[in-house]
C-alpha positions as CSV (number, residue, x, y, z in Angstrom):
1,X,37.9,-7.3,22.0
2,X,38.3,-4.1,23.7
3,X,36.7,-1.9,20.9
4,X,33.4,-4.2,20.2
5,X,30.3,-2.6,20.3
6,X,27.9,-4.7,19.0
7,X,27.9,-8.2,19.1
8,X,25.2,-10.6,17.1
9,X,25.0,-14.0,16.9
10,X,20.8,-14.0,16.3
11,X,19.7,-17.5,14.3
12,X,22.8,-19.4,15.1
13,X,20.6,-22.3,16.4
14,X,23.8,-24.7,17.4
15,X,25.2,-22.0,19.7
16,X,25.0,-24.1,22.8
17,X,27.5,-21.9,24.9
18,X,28.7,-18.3,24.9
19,X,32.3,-17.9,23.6
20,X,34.9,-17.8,26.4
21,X,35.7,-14.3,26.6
22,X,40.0,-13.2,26.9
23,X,39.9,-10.0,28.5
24,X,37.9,-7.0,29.0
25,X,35.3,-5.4,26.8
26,X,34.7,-2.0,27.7
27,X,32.6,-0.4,24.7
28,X,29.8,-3.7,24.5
29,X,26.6,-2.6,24.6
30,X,24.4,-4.8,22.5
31,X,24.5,-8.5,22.7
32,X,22.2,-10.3,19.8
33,X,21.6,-14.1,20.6
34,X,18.5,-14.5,19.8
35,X,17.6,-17.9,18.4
36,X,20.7,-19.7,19.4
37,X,20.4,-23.1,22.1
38,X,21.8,-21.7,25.0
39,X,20.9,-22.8,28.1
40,X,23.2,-20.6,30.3
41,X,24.7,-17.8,29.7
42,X,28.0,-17.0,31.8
43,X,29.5,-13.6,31.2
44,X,31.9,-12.5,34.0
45,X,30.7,-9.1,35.6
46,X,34.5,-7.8,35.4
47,X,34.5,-8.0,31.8
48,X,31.1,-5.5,31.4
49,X,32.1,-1.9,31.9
50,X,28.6,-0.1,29.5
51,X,25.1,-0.5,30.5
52,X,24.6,-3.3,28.1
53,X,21.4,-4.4,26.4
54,X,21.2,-8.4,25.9
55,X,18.9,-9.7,23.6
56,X,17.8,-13.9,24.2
57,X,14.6,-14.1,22.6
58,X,13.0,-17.1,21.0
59,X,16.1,-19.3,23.1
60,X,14.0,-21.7,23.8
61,X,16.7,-23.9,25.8
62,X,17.6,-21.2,27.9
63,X,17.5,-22.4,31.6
64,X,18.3,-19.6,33.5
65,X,17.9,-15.9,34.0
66,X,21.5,-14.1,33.3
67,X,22.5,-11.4,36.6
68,X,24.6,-8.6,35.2
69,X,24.8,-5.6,37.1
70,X,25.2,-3.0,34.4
71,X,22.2,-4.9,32.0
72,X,20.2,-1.8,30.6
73,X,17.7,-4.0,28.5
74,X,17.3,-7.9,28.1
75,X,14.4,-9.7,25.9
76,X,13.8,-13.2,26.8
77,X,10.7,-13.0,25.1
78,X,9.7,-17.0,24.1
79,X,12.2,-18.5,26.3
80,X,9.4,-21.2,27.0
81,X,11.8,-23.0,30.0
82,X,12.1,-19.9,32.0
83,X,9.9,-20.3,34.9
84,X,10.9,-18.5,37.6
85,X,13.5,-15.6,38.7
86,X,16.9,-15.8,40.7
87,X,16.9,-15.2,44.0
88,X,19.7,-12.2,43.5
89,X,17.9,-10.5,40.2
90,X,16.4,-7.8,42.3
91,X,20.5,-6.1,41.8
92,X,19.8,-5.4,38.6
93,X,19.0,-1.8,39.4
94,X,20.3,-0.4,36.4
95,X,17.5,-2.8,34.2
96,X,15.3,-0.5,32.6
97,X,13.9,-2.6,30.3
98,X,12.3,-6.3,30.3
99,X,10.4,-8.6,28.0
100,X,9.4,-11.9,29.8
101,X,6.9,-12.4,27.3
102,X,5.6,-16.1,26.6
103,X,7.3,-17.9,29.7
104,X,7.0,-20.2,31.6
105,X,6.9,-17.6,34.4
106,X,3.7,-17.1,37.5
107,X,5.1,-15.4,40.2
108,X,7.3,-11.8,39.9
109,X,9.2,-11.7,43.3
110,X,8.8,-8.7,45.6
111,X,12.5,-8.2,44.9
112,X,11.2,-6.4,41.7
113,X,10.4,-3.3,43.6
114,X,14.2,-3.0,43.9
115,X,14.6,-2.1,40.1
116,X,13.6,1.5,40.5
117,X,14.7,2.3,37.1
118,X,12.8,-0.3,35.5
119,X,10.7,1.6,32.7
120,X,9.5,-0.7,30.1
121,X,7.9,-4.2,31.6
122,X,5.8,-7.6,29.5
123,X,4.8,-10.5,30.9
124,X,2.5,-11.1,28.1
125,X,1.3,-14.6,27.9
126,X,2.7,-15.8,31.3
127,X,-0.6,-17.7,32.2
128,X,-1.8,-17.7,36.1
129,X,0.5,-14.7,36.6
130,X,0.7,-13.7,40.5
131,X,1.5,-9.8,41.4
132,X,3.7,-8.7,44.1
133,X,2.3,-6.4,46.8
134,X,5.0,-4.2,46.3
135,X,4.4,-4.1,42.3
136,X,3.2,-0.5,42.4
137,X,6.2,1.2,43.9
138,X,8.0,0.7,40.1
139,X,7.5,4.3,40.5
140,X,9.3,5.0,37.1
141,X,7.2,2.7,34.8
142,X,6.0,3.5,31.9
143,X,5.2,1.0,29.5
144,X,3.3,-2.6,31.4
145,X,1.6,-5.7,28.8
146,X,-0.1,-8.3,30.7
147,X,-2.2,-9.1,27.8
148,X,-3.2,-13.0,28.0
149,X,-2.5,-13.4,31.6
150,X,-5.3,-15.0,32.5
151,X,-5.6,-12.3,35.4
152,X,-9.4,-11.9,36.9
153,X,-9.3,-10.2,40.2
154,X,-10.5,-6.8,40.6
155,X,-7.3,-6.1,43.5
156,X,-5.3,-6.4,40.8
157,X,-6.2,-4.3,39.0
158,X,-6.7,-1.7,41.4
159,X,-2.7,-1.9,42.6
160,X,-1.7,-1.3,39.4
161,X,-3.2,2.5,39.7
162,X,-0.6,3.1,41.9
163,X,1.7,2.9,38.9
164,X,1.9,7.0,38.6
165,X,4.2,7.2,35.9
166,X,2.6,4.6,33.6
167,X,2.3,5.7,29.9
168,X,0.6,2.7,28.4
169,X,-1.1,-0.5,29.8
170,X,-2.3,-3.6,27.7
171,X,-4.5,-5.7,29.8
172,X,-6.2,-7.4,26.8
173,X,-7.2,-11.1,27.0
174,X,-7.6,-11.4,30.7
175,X,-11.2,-12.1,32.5
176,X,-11.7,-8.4,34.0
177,X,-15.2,-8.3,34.5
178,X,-15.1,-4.7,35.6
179,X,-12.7,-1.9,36.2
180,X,-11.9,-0.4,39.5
181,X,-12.7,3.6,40.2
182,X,-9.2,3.9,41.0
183,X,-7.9,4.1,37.3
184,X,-8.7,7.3,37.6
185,X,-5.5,8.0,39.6
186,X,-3.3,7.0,36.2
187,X,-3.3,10.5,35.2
188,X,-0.4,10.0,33.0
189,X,-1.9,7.2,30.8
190,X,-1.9,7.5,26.8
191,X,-3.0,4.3,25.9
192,X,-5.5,1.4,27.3
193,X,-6.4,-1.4,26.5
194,X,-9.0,-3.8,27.7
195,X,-9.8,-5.6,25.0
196,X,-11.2,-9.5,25.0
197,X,-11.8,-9.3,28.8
198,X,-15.7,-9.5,30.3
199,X,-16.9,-6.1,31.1
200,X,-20.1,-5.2,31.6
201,X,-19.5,-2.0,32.1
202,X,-17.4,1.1,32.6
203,X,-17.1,3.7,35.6
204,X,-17.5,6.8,35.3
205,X,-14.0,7.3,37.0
206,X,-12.5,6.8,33.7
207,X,-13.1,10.2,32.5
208,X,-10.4,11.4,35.3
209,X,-7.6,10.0,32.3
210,X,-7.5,13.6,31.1
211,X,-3.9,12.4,29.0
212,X,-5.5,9.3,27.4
213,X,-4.8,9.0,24.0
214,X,-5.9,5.4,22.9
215,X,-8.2,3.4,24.3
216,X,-9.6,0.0,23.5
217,X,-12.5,-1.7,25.0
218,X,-13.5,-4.3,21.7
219,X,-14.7,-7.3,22.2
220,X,-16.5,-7.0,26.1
221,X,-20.4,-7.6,26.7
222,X,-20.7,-3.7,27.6
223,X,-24.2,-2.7,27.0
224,X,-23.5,1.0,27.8
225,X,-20.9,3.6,27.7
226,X,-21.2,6.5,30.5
227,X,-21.5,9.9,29.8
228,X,-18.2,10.8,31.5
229,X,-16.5,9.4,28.5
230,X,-17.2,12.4,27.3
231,X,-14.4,14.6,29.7
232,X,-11.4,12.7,27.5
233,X,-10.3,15.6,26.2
234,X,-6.9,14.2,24.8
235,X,-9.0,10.8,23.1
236,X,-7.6,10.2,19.4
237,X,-8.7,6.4,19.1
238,X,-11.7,4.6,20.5
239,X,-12.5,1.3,20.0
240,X,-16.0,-0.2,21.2
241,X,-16.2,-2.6,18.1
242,X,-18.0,-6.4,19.3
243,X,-20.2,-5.0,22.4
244,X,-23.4,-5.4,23.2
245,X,-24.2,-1.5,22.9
246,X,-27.7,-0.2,21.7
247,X,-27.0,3.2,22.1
248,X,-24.5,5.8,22.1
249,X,-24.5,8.7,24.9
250,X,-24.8,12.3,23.5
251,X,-21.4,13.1,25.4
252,X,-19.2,11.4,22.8
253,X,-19.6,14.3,20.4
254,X,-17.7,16.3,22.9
255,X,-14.4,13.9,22.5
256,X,-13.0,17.0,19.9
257,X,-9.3,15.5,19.4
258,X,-11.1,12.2,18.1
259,X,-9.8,10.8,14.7
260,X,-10.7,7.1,14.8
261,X,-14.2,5.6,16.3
262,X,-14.8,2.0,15.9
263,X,-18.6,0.5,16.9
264,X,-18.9,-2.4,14.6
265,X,-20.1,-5.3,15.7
266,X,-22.8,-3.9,18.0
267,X,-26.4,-3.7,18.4
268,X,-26.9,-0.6,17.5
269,X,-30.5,0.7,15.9
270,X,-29.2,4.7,16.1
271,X,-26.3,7.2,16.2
272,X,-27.2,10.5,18.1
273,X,-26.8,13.8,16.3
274,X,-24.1,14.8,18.9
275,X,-21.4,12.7,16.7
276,X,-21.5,15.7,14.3
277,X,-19.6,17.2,16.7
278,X,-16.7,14.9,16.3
279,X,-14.9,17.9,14.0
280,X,-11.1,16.1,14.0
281,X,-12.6,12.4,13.3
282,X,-11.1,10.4,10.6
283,X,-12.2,6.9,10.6
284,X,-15.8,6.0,11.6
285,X,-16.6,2.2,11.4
286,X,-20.1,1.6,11.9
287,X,-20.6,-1.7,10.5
288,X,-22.1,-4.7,11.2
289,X,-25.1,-3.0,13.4
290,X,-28.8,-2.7,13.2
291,X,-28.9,1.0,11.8
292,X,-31.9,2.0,9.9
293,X,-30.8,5.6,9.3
294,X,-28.1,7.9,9.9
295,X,-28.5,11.5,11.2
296,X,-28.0,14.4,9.0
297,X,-25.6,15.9,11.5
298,X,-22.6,13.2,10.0
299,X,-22.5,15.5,7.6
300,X,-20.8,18.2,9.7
301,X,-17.9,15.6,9.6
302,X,-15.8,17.6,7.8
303,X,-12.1,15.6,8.6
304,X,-14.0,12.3,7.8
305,X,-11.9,10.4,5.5
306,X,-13.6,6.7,5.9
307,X,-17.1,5.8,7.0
308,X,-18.0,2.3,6.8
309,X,-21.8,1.5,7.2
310,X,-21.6,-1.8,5.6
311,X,-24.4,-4.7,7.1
312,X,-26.7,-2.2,8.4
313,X,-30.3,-2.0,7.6
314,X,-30.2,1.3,6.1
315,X,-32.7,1.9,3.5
316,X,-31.5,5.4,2.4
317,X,-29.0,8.1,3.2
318,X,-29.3,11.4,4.2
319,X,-28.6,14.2,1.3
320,X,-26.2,15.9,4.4
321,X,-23.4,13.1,3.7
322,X,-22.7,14.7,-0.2
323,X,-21.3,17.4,2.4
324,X,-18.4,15.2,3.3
325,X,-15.7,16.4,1.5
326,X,-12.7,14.9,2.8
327,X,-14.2,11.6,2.2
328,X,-12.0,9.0,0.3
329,X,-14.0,5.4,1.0
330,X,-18.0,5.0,1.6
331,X,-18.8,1.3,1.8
332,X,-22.6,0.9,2.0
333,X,-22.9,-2.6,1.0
334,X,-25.1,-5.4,2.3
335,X,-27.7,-2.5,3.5
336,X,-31.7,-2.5,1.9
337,X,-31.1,0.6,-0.2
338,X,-33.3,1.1,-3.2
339,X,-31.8,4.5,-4.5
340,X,-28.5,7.0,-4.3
341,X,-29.5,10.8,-3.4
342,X,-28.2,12.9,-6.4
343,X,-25.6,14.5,-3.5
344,X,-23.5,11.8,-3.5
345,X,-22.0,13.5,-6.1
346,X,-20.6,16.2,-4.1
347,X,-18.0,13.7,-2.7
348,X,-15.0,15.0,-4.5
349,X,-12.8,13.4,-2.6
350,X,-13.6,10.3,-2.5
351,X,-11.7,7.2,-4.3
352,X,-13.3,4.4,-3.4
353,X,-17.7,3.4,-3.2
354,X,-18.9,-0.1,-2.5
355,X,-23.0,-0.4,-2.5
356,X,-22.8,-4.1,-3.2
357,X,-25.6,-6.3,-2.1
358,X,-28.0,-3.4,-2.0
359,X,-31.4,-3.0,-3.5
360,X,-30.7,-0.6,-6.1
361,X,-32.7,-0.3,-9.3
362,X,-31.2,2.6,-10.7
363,X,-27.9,5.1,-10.3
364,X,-28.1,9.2,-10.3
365,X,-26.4,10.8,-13.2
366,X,-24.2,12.9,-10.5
367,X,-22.2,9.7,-9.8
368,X,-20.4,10.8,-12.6
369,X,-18.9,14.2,-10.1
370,X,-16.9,11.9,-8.5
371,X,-14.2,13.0,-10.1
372,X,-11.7,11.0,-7.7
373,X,-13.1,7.9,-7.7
374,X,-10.9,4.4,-8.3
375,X,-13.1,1.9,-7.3
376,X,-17.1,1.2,-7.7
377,X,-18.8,-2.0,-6.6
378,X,-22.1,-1.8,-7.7
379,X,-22.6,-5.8,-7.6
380,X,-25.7,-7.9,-6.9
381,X,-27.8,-5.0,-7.1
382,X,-31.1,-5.0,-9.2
383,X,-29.9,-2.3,-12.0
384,X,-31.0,-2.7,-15.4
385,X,-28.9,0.1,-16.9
386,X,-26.1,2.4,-16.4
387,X,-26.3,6.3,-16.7
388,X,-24.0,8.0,-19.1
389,X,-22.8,9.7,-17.1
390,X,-20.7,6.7,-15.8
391,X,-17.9,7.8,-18.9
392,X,-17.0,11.0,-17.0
393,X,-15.2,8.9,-14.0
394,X,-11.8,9.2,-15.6
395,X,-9.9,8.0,-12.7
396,X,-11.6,5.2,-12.2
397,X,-9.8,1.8,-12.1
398,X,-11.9,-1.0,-11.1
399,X,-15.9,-0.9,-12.3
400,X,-17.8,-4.3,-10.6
401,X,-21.0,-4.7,-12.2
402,X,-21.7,-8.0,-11.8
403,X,-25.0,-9.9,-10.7
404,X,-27.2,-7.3,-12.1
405,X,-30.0,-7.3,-14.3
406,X,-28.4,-5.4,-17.0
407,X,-29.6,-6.2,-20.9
408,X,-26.6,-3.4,-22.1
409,X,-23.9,-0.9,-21.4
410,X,-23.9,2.2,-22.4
411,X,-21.5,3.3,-25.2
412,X,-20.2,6.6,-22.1
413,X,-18.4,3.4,-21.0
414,X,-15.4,4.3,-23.3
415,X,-14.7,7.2,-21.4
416,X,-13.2,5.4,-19.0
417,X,-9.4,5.5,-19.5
418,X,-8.1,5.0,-16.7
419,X,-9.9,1.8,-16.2
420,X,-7.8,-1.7,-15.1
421,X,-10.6,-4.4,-14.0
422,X,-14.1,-4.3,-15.3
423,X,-17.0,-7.4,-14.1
424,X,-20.0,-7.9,-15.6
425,X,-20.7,-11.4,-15.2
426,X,-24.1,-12.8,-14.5
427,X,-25.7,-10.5,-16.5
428,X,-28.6,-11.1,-19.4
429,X,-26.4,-8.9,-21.9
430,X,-27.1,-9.9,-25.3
431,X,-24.1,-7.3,-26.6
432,X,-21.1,-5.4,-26.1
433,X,-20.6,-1.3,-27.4
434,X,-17.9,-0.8,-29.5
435,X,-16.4,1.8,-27.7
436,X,-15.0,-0.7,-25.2
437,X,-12.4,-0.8,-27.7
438,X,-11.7,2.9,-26.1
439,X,-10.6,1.0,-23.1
440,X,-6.6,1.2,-23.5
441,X,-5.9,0.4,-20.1
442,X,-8.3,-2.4,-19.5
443,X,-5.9,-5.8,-17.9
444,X,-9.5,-8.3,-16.9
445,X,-12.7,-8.1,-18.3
446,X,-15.3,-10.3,-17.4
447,X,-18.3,-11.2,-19.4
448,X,-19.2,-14.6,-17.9
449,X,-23.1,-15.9,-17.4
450,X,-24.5,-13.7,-20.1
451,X,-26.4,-13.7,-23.1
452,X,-23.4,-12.7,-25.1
453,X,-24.0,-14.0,-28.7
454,X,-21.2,-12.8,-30.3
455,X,-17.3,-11.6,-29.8
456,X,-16.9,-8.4,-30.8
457,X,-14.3,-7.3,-32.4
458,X,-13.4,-4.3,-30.4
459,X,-12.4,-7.0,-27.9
460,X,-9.0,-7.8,-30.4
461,X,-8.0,-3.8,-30.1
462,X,-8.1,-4.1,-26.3
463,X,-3.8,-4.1,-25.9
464,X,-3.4,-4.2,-22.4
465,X,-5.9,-7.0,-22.0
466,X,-4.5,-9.8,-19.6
467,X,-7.3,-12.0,-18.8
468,X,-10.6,-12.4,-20.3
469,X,-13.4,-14.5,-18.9
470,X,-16.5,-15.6,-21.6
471,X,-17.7,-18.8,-19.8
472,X,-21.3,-20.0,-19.7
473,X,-22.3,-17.4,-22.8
474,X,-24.4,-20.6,-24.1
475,X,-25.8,-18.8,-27.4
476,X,-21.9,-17.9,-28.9
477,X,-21.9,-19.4,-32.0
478,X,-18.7,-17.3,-33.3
């Protein structure tokens, strides 16, 4: 087998043993046996002339650790009986790659510091996971996951910001409690993330990661975030979602290469004018807070393509946010708003508007300028009619009305051509227009829990009708 290059065996789950090999193979460079029942696998060194990448995950039988000399890669991710390294594995200086994810592993030998090629390193899920002292001379690391280690001590932590070269470092679902000032010395760091750990707070030495790119503190009990967040000059992605943050410092507007900024889950009663300053942000979450208004200055947002300000406590929104005009989703539901500002309309871009579970008694006529729109939830509101103006959404697709008070539709609705889905259930309509009939591209209507006395005949010249829901109308008599 002189010419193979690729060998895979992946999935054969009676392979017990590595076929006995009959001379050399010179070109092999990828070996697939992932999924097999090996417990050893025996390879003769002479017979390995390429850097070879070896690929064991999910062998759950697997015993031992395989020593090769000219391995490049090798996955023994899930290999749930591997609980320790050989003695020798520290030759293995050509290994530039390792996954020991979800082992049986707890202790890396110092041997490791002999692998000075060694780019690419996971001991995710290895529980009560011990360090070497020498762990931060893998001078060429890039890439380290010790997500759901189970690691807590702040010395840790700290000799892992020894680890120059390091691109990206998941430490998610360990018991930090707080980071060390060193991080700052990780100049080279794209992506962090801290996630599901137990900080209380952040230094201010984390504003030295002038190359971060991603970084990920969700699900702490941080109550504050310091100004020097501000100096991440290179931040595309922050996540601060399920905190225990009231406020948010004035520096984040300064974070100008920011396109996604998650703070759901939070306590927070106010957003500072300074996010209007966020000019390349995409993706604002800011759900699930105590927000009673929003500052006209989110209306400078001129990249914003999703805000999300469902669960809030708003009661109104600011006329500035019709000045969003990349804007393709708004979800305000599950707020206390009573009313719409007429410059809502001056959203062209956007395609989808939930204001379920609001207050609202009545909708603006310049609802109908969204000329973009696909999707309107307008449920459990308290509306008791629709504006005309409602026909002139002609790319609308799905219209949920439902759990209103409306007594009738407005015959504008047949303007809506483009329309798939339409709810109004649990209702007190006593009729339907006519020009529903206009509806050619109507698939599920829903007229349950009315006062519906009648069927209409316009419902028979509905052709793409699929489903068609007329439960609980208790006065239809034909």
């Amino acid at each position: 087998m002189k010419f193979l290059e690729i060998c895979i065996l992946s999935g054969c789950s009676k392979l017990k043993e590595f076929p006995e090999i009959n001379g050399d193979m010179d070109k092999l460079s990828q070996l697939h046996l992932d999924g097999t029942a090996l417990e050893n696998l025996l390879i003769p060194m002479q017979h390995l002339k390429c850097p070879i990448v070896i690929n064991l995950r999910g062998c759950k039988n697997l015993l031992t650790i395989p020593i090769l000399l000219s391995l490049k890669a090798l996955n023994l991710s899930g290999c749930s009986r591997i609980s320790r390294f050989p003695n020798n594995w520290g030759s293995m200086a050509h290994l530039e790659e390792l996954d020991a994810s979800e082992t049986a592993i707890t202790r890396v030998p110092q041997s490791i510091s002999f692998m000075e090629k060694l780019k690419v390193l996971s001991f995710c899920g290895c529980k009560g996971l011990q360090l070497p002292n020498r762990f931060s001379q893998l001078s060429f690391l890039t890439s380290l996951n010790l997500r759901g280690c189970g690691l807590a001590e702040l010395t840790v932590l700290a000799s892992l910001c020894g680890l120059s070269s390091l691109q990206k470092l998941d430490l998610s679902g360990n018991k930090f409690v707080s980071i060390p000032s060193e991080i700052s010395r990780l100049s080279s760091l794209k992506r962090l993330n801290l996630s599901r750990n137990d900080l209380v707070s952040i230094p201010d030495a984390i504003g030295g990661l002038s190359s971060l790119q991603r970084l990920d503190l969700s699900t702490n009990d941080l109550v504050s975030i310091p100004d020097a967040i501000g100096r991440l000059s290179s931040l595309q992605q922050l996540d601060l979602s399920t905190n225990d943050l009231v406020s948010i410092p004035d520096a984040i507007g300064r974070l100008s290469s920011l396109q996604r900024l998650d703070l759901s889950t939070n306590d927070l009663v106010s957003i500072p004018d300074a996010t209007g300053g966020l000019s390349s942000l995409q993706r604002l979450d800011l759900s699930m807070n105590d927000l009673v208004s929003i500052p006209d200055a989110t209306g400078g947002l001129s990249s914003l393509q999703l805000l999300d300000l469902s669960m809030n406590d708003l009661v109104s929104i600011p006329d500035a946010t019709g000045g969003l005009s990349s804007l393709q989703r708004l979800d305000l539901s599950m707020n206390d708003l009573v009313s719409i500002p007429d410059a809502t309309g001056g959203l062209s871009s956007l395609q989808r508007l939930d204001l379920s579970m609001n207050d609202l008694v009545s909708i603006p006529d310049a609802i109908g300028r969204l000329s973009s729109l696909q999707r309107l939830d307008l449920s459990t509101n308290d509306l008791v009619s629709i504006p005309d103006a409602i026909g002139r959404l002609s790319s609308l697709q799905r219209l949920d009305l439902s759990m209103n008070d409306l007594v009738s539709i407005p015959d504008a609705i047949g303007g809506l051509s483009s329309l798939q889905r339409l709810d109004l259930s649990a209702n007190d309509l006593v009729s339907i227009p006519d020009a529903i009939d206009r509806l050619s591209s109507l698939e599920r209507l829903d007229l349950s829990r009315n006062k519906l006395v009648s069927i209409p005949d316009a419902i028979g010249l509905l052709t793409s009708l699929k489903h068609l829901d007329w439960s609980e109308n208790n006065s239809v008599s034909t």
